[in-house]
N, C-alpha and C positions, 0 to 999 in steps of 0.2 A: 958326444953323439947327439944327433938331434932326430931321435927316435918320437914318431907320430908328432911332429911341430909343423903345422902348414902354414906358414906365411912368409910373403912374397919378398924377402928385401930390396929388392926394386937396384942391384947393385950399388948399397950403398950404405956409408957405416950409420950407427943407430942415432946418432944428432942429426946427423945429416935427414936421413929416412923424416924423423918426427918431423923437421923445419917445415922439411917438402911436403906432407899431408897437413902441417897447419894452416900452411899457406892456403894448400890447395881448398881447402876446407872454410876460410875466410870467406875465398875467390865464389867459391859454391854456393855459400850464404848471401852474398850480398849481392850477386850477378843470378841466380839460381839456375844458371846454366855454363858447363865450361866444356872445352874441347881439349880431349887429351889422348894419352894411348891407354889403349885396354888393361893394361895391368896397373896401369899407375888408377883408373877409374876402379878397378878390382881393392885393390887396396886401400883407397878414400872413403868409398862403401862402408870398410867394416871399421874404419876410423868416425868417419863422420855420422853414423848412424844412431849410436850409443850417446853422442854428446847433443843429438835434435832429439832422443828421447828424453833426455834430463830435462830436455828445454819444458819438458811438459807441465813439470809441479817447478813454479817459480818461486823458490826462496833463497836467501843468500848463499847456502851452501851447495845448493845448486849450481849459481851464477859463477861463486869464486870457483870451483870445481872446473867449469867448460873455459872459465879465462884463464885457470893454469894452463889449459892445452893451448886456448887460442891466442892468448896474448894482443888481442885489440875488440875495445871497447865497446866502439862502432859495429862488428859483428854480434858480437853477446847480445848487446841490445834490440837488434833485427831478428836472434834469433829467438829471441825470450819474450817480443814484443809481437810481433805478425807471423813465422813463422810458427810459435807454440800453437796458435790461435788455427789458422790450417789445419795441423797434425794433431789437434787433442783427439779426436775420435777415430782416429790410425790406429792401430795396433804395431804398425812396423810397414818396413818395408819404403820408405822416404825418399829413395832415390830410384832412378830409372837411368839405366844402361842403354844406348842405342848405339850400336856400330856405324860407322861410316864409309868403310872400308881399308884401302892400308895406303898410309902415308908415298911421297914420291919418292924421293929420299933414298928411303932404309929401308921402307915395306912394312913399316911397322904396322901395328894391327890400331886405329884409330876408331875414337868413338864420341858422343856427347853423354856425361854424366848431367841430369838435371834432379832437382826437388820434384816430387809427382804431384805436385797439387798448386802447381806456377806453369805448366804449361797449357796457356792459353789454347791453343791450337786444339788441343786433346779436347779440353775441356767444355769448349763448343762443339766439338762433332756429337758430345756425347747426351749434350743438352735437345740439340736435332732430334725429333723423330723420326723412325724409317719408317716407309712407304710399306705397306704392302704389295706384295709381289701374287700375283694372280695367274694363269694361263690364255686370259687374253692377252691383245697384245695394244698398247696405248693408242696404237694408232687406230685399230676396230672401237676403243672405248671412246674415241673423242667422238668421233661426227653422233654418237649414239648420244652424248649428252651435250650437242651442239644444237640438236634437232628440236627440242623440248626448249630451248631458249630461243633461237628461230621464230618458234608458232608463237611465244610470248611477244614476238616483239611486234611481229604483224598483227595479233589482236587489239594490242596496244598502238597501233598507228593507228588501225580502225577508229 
């Protein structure tokens, strides 16, 4: 009976299942962004999450731990080396889910699973300050503070 057990097999037996989240889970670390369907990103999540946590406190049993699951060298070391360094002051939460809609194909439900603190894009919007918003309207406030630089410049040709 598989009484209160929620997770996803992804139709697929348990070697198979782990292969496919290692991979995916390398592909995630080293590219920090990958395009997949929404349940296979569903299931990565609670894979890959637990093993960028460990990345936090670096010591060997740490390291051999996340290379039983990942099995290449080149990720542990990206992950233990630049991404620990990113997420030490995270509490959680490492990945970001974005839909994209549903594949041509099959309709499948598609999305980008990324690292939240590797996307560039985000992370300059969030750098920007916003404007203040008033109930004048721009175009009333320019000539008002056009007029004052005007009279400077004629005194100044003077």
């Amino acid at each position: 009976m598989r009484h209160n057990k929620s997770f996803n097999h992804l139709s697929r037996k348990k070697a198979h299942r782990d292969a496919l989240l290692a991979n995916m889970t390398i592909a995630l670390i080293t590219r920090k962004r990958i395009f997949t369907t929404l349940a296979k990103a569903k299931a990565l999540r609670m894979y890959a999450e637990p093993l960028i946590n460990r990345s936090k406190e670096d010591n060997t049993a740490n390291r051999r731990l996340v290379f039983s699951h990942l099995q290449n060298k080149e990720a542990v070391t990206e992950l233990f080396r630049n991404i620990s360094t990113k997420v030490a002051e995270r509490n959680g939460g490492y990945t970001r889910i974005l839909k994209t809609g549903n594949r041509l194909g099959d309709n499948a439900k598609m999305c980008f699973i990324e690292l939240v603190d590797y996307n560039e894009a985000l992370l300059k919007d969030k750098g920007e300050k916003k404007t203040k918003r008033t109930r004048r309207s721009r175009k009333s406030a320019a000539p008002a503070a056009e007029a004052p630089a005007a009279a400077a410049e004629e005194k100044a040709a003077e």
